[in-house]
PDB file of N, H, CA, C and O in Angstrom:
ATOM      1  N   UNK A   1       0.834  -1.182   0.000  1.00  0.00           N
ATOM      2  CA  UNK A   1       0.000   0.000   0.000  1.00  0.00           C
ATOM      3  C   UNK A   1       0.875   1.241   0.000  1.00  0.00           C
ATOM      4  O   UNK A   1       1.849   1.258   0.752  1.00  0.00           O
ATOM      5  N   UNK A   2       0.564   2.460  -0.915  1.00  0.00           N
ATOM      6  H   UNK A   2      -0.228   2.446  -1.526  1.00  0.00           H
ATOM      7  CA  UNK A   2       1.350   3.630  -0.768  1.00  0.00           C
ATOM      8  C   UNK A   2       1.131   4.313   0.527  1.00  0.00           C
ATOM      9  O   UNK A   2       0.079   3.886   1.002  1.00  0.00           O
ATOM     10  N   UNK A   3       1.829   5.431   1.503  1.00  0.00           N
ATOM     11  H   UNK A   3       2.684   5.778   1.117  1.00  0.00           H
ATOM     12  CA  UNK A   3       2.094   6.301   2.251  1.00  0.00           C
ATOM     13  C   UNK A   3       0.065   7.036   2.343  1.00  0.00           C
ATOM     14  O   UNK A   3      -0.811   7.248   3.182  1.00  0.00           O
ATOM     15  N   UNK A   4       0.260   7.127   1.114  1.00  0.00           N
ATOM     16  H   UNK A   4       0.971   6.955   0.433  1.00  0.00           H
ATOM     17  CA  UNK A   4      -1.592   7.923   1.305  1.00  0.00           C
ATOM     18  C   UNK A   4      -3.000   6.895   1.615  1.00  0.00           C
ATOM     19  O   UNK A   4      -4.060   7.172   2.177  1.00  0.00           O
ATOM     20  N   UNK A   5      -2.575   5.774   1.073  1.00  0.00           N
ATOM     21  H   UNK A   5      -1.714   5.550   0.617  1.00  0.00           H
ATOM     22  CA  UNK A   5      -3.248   4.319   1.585  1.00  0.00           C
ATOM     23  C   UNK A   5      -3.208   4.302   3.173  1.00  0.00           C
ATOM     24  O   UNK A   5      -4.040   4.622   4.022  1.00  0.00           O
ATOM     25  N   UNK A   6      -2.059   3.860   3.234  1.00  0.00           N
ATOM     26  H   UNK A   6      -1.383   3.600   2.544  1.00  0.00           H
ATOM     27  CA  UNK A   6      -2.453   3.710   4.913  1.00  0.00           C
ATOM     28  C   UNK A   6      -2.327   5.072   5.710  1.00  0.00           C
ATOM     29  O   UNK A   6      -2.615   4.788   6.872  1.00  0.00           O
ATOM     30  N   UNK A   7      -2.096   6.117   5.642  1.00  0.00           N
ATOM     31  H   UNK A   7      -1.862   6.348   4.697  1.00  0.00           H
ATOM     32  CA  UNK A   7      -2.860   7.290   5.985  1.00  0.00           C
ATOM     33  C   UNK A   7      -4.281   7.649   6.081  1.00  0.00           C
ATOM     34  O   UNK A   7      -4.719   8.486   6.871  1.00  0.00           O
ATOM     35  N   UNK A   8      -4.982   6.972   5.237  1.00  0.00           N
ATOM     36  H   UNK A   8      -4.627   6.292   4.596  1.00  0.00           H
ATOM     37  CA  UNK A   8      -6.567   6.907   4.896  1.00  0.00           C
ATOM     38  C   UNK A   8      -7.448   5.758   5.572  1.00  0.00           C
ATOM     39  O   UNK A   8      -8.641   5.530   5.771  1.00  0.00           O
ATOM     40  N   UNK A   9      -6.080   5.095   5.840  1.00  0.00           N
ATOM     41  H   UNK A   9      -5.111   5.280   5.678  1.00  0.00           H
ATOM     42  CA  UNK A   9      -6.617   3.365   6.302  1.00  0.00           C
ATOM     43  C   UNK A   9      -6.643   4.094   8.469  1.00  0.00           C
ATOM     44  O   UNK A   9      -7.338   3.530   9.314  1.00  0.00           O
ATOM     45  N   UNK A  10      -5.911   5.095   8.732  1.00  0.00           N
ATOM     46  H   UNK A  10      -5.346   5.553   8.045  1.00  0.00           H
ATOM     47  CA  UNK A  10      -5.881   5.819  10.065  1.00  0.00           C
ATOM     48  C   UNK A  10      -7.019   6.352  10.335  1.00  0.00           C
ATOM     49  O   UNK A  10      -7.299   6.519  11.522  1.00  0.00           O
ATOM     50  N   UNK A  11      -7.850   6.708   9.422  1.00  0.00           N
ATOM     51  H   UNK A  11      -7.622   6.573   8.458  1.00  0.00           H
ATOM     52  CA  UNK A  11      -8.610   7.615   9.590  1.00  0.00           C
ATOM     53  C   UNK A  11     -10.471   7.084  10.022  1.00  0.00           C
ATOM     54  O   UNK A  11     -11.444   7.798  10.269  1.00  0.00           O
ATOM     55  N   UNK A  12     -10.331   5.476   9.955  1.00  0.00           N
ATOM     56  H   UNK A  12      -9.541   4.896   9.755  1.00  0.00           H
ATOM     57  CA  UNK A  12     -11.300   5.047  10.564  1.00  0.00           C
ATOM     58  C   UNK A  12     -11.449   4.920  12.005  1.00  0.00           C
ATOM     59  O   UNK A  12     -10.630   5.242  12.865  1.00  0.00           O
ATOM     60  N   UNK A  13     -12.669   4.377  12.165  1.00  0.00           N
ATOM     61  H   UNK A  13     -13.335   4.115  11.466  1.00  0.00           H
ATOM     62  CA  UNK A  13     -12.932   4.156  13.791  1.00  0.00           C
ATOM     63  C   UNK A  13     -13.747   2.286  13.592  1.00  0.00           C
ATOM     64  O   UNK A  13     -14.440   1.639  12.807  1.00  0.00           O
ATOM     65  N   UNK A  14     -13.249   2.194  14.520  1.00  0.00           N
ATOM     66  H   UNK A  14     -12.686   2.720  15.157  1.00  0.00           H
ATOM     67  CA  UNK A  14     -14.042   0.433  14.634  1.00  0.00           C
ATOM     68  C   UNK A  14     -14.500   0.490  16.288  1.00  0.00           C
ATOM     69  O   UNK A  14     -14.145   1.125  17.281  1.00  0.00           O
ATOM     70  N   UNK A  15     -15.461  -0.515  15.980  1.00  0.00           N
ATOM     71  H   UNK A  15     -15.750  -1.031  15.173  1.00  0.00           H
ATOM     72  CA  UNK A  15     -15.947  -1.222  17.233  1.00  0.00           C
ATOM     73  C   UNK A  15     -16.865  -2.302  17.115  1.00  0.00           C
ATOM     74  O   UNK A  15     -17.920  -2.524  16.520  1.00  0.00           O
ATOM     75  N   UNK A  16     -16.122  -2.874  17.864  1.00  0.00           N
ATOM     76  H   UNK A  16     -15.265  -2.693  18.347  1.00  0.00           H
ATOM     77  CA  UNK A  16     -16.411  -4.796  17.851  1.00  0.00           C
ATOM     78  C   UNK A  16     -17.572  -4.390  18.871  1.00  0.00           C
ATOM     79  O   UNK A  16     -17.586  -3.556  19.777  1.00  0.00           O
ATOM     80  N   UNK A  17     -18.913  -5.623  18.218  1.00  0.00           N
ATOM     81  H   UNK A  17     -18.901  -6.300  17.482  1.00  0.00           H
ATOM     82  CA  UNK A  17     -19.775  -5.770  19.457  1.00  0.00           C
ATOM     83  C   UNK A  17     -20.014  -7.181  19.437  1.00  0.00           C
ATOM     84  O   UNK A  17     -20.493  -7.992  18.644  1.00  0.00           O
ATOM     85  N   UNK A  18     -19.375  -7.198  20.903  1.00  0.00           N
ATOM     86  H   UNK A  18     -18.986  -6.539  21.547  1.00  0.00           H
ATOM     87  CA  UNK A  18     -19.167  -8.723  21.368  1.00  0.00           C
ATOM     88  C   UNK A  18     -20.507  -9.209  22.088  1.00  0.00           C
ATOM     89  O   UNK A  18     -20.551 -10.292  22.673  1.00  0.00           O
ATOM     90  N   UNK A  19     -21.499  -8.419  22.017  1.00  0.00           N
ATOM     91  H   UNK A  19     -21.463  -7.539  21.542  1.00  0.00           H
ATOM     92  CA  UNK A  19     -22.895  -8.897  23.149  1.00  0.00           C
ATOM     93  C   UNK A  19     -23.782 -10.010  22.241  1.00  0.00           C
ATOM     94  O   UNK A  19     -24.573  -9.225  21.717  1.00  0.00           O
ATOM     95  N   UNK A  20     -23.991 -10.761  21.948  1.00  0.00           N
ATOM     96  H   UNK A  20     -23.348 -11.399  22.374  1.00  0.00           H
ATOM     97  CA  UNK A  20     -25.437 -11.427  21.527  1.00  0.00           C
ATOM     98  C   UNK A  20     -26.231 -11.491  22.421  1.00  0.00           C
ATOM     99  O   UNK A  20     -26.368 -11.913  23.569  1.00  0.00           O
ATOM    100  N   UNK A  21     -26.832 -10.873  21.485  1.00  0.00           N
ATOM    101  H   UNK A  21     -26.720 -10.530  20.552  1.00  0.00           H
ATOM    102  CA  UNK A  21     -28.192 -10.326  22.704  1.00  0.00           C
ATOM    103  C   UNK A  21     -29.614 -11.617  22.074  1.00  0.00           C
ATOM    104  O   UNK A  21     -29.706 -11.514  20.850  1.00  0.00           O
ATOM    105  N   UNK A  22     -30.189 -12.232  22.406  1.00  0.00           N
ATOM    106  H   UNK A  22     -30.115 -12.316  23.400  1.00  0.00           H
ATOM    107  CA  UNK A  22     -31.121 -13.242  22.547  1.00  0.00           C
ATOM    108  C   UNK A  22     -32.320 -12.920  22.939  1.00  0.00           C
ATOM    109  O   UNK A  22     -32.484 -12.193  23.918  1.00  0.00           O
ATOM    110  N   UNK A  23     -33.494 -13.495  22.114  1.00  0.00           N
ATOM    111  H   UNK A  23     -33.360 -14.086  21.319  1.00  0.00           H
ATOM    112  CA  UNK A  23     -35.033 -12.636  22.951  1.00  0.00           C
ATOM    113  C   UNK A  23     -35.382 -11.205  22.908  1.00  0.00           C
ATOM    114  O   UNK A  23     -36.321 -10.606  23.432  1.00  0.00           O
ATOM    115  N   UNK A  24     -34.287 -10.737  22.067  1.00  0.00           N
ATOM    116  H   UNK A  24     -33.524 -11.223  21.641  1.00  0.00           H
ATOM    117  CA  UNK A  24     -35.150  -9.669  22.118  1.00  0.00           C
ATOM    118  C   UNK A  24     -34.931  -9.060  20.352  1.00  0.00           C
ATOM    119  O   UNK A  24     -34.003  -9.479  19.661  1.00  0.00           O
ATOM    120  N   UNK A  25     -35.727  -8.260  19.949  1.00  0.00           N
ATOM    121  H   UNK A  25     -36.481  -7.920  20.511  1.00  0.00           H
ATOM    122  CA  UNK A  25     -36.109  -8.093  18.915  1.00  0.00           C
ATOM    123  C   UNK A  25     -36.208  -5.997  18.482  1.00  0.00           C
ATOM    124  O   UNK A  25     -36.190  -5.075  19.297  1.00  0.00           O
ATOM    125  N   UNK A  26     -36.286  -5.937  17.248  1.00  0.00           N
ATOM    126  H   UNK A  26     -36.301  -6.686  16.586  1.00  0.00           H
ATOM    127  CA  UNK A  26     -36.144  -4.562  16.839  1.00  0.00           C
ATOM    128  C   UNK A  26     -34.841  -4.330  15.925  1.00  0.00           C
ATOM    129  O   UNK A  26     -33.936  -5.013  15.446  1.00  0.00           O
ATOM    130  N   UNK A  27     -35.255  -2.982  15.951  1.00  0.00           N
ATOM    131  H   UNK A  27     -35.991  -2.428  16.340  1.00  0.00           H
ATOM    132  CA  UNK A  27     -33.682  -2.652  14.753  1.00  0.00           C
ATOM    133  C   UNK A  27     -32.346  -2.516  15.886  1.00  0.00           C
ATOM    134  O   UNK A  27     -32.233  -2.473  17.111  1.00  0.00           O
ATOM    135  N   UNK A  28     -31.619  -2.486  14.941  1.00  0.00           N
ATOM    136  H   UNK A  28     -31.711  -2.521  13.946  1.00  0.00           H
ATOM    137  CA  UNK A  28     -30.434  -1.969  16.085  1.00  0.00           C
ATOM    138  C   UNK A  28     -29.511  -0.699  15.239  1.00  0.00           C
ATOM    139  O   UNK A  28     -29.070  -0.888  14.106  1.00  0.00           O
ATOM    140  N   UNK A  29     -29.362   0.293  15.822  1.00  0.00           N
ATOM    141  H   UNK A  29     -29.721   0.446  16.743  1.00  0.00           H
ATOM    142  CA  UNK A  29     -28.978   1.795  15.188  1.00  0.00           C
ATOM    143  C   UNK A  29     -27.867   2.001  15.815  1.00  0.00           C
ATOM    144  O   UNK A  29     -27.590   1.723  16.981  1.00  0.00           O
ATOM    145  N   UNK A  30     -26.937   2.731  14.638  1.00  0.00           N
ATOM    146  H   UNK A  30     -27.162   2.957  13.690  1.00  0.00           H
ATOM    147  CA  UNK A  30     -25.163   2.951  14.863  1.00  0.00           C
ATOM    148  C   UNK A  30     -25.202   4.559  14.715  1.00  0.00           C
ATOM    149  O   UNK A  30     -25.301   5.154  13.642  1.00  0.00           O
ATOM    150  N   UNK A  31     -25.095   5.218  16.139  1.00  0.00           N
ATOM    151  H   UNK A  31     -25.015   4.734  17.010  1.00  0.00           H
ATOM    152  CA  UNK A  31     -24.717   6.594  15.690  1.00  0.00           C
ATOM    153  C   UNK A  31     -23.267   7.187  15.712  1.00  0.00           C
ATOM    154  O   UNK A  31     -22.514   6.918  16.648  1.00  0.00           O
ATOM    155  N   UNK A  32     -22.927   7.897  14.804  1.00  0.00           N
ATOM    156  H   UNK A  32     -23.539   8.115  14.044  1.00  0.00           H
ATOM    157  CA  UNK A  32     -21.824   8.831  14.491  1.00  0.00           C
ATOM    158  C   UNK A  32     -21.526  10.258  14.925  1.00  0.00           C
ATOM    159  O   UNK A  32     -21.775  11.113  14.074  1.00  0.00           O
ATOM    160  N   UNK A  33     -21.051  10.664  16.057  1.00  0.00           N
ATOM    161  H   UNK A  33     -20.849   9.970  16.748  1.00  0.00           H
ATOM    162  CA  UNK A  33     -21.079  11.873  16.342  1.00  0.00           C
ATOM    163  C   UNK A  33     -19.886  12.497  16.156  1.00  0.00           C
ATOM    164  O   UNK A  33     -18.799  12.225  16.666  1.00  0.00           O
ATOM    165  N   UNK A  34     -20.220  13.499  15.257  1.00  0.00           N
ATOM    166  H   UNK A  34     -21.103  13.719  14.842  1.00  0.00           H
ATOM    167  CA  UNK A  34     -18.564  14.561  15.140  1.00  0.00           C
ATOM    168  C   UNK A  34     -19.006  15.920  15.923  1.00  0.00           C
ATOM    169  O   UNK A  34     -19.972  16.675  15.803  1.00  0.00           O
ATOM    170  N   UNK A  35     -17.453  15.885  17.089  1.00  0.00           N
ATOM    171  H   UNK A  35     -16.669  15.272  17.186  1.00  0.00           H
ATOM    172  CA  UNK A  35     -18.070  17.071  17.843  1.00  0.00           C
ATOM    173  C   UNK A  35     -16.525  17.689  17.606  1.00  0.00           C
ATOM    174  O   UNK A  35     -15.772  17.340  16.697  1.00  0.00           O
ATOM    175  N   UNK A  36     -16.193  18.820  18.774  1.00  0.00           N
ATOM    176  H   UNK A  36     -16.805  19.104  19.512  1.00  0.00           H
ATOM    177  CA  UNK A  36     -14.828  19.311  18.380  1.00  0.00           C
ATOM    178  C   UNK A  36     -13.766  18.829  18.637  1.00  0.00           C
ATOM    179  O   UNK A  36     -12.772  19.425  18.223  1.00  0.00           O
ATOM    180  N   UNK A  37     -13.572  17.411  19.516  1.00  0.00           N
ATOM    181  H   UNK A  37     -14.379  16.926  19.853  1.00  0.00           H
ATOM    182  CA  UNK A  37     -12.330  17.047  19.856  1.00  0.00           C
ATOM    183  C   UNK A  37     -12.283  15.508  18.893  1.00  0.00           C
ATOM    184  O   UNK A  37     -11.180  15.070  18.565  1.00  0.00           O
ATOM    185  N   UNK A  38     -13.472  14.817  18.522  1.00  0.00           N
ATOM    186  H   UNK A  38     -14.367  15.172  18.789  1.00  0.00           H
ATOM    187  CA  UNK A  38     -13.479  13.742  17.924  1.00  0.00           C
ATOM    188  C   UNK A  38     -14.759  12.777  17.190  1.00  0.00           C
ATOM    189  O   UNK A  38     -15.570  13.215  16.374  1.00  0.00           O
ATOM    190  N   UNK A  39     -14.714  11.672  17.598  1.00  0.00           N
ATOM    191  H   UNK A  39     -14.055  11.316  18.261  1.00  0.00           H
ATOM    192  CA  UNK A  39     -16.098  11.115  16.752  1.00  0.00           C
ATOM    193  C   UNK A  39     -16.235  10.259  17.646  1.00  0.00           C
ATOM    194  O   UNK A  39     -15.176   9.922  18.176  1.00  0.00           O
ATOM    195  N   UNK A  40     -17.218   9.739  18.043  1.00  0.00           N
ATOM    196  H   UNK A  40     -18.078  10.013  17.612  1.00  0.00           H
ATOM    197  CA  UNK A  40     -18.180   8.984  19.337  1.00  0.00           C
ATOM    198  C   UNK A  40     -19.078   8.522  18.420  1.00  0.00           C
ATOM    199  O   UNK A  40     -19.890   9.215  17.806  1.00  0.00           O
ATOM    200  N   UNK A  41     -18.873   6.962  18.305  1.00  0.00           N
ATOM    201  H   UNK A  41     -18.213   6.399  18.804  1.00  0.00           H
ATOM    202  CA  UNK A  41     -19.812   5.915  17.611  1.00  0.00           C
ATOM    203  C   UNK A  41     -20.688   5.221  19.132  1.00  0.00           C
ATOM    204  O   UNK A  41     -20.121   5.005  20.203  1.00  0.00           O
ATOM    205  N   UNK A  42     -21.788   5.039  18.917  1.00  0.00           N
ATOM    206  H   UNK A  42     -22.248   5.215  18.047  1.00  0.00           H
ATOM    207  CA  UNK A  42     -22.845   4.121  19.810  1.00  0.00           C
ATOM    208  C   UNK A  42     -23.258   3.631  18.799  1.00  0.00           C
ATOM    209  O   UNK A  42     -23.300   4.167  17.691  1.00  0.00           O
ATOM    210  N   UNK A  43     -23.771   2.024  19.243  1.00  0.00           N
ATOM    211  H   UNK A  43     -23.736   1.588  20.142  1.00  0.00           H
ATOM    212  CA  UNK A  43     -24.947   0.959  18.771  1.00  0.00           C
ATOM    213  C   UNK A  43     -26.006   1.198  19.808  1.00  0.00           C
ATOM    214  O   UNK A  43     -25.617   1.497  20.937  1.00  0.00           O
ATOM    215  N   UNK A  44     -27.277   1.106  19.575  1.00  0.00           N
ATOM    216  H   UNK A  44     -27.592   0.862  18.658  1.00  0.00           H
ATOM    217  CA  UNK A  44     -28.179   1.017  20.412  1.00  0.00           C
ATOM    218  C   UNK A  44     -29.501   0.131  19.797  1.00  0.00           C
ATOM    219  O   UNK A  44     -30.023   0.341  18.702  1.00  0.00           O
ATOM    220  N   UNK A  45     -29.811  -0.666  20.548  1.00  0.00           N
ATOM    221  H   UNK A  45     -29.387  -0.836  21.438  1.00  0.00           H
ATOM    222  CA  UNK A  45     -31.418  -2.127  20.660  1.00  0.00           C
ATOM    223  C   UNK A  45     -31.932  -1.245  21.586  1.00  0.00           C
ATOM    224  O   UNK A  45     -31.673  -1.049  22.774  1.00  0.00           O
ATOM    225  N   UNK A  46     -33.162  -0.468  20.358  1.00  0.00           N
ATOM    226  H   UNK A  46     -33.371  -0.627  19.394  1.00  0.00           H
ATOM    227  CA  UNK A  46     -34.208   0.071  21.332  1.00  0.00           C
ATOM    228  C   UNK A  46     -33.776   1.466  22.188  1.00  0.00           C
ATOM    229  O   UNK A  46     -33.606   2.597  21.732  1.00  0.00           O
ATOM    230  N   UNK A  47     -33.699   1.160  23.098  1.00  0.00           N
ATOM    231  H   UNK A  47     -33.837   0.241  23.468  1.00  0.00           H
ATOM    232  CA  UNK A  47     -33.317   2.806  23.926  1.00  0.00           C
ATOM    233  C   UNK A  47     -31.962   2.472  24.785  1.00  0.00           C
ATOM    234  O   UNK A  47     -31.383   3.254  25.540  1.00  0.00           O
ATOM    235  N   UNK A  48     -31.612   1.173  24.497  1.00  0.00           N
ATOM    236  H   UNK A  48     -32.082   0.538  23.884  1.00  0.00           H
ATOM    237  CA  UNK A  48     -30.127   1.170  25.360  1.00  0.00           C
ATOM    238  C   UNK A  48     -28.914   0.881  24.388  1.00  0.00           C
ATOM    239  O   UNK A  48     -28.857   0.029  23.502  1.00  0.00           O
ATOM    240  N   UNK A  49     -28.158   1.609  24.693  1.00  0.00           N
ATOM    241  H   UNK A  49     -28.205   2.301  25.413  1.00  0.00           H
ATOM    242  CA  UNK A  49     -26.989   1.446  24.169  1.00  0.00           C
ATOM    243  C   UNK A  49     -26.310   0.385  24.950  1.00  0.00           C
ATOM    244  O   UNK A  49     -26.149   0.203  26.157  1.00  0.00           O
ATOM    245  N   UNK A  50     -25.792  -0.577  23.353  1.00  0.00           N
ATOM    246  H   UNK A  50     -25.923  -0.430  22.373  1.00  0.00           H
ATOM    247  CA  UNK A  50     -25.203  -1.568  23.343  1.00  0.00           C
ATOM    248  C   UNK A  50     -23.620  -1.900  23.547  1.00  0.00           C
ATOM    249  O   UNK A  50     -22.966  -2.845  23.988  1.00  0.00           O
ATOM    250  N   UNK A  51     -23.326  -0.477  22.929  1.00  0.00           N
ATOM    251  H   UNK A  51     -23.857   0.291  22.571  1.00  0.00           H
ATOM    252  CA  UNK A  51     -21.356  -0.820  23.204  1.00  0.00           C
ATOM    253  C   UNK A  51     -21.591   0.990  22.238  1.00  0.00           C
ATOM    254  O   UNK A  51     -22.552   1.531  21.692  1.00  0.00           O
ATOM    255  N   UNK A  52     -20.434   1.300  22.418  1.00  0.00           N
ATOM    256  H   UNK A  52     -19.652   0.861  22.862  1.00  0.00           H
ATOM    257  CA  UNK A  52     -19.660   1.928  22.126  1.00  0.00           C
ATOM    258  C   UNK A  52     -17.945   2.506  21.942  1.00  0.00           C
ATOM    259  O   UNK A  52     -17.071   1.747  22.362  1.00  0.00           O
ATOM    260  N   UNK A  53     -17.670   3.387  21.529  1.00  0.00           N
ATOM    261  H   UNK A  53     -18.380   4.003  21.188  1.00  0.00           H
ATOM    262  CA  UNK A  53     -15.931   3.864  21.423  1.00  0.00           C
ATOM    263  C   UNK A  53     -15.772   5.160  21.227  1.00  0.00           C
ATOM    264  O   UNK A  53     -16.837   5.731  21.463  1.00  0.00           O
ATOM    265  N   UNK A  54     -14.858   5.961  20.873  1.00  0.00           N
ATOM    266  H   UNK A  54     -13.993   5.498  20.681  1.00  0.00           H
ATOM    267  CA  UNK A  54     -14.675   7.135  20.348  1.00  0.00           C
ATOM    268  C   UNK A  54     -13.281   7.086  20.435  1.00  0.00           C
ATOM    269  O   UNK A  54     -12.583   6.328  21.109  1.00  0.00           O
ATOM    270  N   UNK A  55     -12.885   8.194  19.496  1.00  0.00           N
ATOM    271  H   UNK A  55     -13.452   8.810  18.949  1.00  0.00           H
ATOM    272  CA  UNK A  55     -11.565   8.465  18.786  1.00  0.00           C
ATOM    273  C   UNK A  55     -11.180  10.226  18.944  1.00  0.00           C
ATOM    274  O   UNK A  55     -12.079  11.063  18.863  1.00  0.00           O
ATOM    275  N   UNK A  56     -10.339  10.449  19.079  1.00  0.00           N
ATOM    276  H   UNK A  56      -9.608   9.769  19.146  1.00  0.00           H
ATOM    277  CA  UNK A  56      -9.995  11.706  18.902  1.00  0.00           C
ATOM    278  C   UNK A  56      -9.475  12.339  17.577  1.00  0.00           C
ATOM    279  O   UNK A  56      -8.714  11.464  17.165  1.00  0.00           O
ATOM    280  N   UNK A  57      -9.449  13.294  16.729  1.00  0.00           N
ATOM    281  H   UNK A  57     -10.067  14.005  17.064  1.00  0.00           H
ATOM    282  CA  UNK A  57      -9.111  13.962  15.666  1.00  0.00           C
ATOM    283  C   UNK A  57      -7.540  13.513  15.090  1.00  0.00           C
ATOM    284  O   UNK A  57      -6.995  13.263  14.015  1.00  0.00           O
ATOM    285  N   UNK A  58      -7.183  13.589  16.619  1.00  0.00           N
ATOM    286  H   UNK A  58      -7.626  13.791  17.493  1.00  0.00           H
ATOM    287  CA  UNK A  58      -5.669  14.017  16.737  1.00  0.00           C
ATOM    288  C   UNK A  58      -5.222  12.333  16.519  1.00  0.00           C
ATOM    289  O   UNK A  58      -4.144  12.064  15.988  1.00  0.00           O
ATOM    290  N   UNK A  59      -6.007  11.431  16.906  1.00  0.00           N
ATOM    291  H   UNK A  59      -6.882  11.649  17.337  1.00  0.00           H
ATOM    292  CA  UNK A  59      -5.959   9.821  17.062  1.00  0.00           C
ATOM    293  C   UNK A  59      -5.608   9.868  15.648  1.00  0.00           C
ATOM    294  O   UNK A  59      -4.443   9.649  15.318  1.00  0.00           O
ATOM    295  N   UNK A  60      -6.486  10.129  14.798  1.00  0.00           N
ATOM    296  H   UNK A  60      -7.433  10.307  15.066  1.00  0.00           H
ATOM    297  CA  UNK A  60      -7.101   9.847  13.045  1.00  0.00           C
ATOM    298  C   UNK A  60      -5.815  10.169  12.765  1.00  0.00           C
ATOM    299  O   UNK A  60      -5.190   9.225  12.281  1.00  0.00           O
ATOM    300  N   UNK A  61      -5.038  11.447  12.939  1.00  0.00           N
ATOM    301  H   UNK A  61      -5.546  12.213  13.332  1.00  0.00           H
ATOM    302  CA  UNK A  61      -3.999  12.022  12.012  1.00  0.00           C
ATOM    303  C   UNK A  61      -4.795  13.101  11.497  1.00  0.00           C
ATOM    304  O   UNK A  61      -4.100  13.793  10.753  1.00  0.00           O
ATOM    305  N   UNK A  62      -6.117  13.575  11.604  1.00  0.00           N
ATOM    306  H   UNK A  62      -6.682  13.012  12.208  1.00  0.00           H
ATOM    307  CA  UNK A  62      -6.487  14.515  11.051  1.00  0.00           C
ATOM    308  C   UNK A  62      -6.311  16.030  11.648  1.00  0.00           C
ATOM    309  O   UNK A  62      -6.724  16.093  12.806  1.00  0.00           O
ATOM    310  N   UNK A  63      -5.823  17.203  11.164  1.00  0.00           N
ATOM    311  H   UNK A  63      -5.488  17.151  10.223  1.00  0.00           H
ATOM    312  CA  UNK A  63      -5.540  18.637  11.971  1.00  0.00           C
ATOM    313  C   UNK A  63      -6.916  19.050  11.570  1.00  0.00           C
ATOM    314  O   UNK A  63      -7.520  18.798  10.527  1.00  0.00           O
ATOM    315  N   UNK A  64      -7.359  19.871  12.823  1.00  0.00           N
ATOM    316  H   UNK A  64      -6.869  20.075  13.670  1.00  0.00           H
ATOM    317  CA  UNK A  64      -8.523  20.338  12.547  1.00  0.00           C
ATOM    318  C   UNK A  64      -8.448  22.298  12.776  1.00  0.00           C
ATOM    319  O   UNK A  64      -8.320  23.035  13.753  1.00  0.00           O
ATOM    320  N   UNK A  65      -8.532  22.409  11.993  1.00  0.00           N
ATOM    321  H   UNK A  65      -8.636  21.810  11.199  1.00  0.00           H
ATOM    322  CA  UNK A  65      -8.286  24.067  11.615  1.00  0.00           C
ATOM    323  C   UNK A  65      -9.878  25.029  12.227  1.00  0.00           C
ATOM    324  O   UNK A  65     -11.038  24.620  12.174  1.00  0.00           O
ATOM    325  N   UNK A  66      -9.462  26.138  12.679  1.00  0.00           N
ATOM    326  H   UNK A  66      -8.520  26.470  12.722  1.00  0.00           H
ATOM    327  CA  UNK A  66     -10.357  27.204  13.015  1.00  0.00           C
ATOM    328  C   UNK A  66     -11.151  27.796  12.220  1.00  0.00           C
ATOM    329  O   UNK A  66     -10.520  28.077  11.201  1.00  0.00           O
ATOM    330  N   UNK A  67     -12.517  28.230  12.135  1.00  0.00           N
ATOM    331  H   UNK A  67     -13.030  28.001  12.963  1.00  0.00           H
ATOM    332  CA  UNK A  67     -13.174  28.456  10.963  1.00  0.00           C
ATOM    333  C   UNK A  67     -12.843  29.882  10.568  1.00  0.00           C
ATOM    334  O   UNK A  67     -12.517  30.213  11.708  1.00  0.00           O
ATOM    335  N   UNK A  68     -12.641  31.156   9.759  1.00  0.00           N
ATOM    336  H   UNK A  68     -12.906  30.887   8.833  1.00  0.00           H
ATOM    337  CA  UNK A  68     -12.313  31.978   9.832  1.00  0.00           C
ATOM    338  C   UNK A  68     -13.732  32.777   9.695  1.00  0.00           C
ATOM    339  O   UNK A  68     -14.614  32.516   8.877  1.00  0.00           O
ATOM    340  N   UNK A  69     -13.755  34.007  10.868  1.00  0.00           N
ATOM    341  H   UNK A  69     -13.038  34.220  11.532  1.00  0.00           H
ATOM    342  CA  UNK A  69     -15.215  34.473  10.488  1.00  0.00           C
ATOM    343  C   UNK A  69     -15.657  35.608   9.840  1.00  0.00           C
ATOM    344  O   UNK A  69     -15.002  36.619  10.093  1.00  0.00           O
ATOM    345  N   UNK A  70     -16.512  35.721   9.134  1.00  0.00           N
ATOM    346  H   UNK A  70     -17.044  34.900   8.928  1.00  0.00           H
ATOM    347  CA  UNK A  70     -16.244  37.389   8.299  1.00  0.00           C
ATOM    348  C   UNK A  70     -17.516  38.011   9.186  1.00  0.00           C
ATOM    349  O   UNK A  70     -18.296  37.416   9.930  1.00  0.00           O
ATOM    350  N   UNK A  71     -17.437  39.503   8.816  1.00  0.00           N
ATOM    351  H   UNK A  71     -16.804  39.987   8.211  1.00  0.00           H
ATOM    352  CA  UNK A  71     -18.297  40.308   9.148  1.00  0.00           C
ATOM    353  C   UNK A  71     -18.804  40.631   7.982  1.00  0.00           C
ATOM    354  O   UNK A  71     -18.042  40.910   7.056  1.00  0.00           O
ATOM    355  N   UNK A  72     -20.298  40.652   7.804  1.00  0.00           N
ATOM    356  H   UNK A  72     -20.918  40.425   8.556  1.00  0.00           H
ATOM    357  CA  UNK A  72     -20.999  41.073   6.848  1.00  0.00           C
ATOM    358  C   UNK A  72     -21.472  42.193   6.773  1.00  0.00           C
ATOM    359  O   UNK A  72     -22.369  42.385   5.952  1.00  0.00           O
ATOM    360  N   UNK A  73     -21.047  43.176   7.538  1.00  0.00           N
ATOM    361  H   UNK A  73     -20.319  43.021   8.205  1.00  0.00           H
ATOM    362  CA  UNK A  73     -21.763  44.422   7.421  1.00  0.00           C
ATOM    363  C   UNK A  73     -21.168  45.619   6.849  1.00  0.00           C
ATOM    364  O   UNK A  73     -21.823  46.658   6.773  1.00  0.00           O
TER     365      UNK A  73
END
């Protein structure tokens, strides 16, 4: 793999869910949250969360830059 391959291959997040859950039934939903320090994945059956992880920006290799703000007036 080239230098930009596995640079790109850094930039995921995983999480194993080791629970089999039995008897019970419904969807099961994976959320993705990007906030300012990183990304926070949850699984959740129903209203409980099942497992989760999170990663930091800085984890990924990614720099995260300041937005620059204009004045419109």
């Amino acid at each position: 793999m080239s230098n930009t391959t596995d640079k790109m291959l850094d930039r995921y997040i995983h999480l194993d869910i080791n629970t089999l859950r039995t008897g019970e039934s419904g969807p099961v939903n994976v959320t993705a949250k990007l906030d300012d320090e990183g990304v926070d994945l949850s699984v959740w059956c129903g209203d409980e969360c099942i497992a989760a992880t999170w990663s930091t920006y800085s984890e990924m290799g990614v720099e995260v830059k300041a937005l620059k703000e204009f004045d419109n007036e």
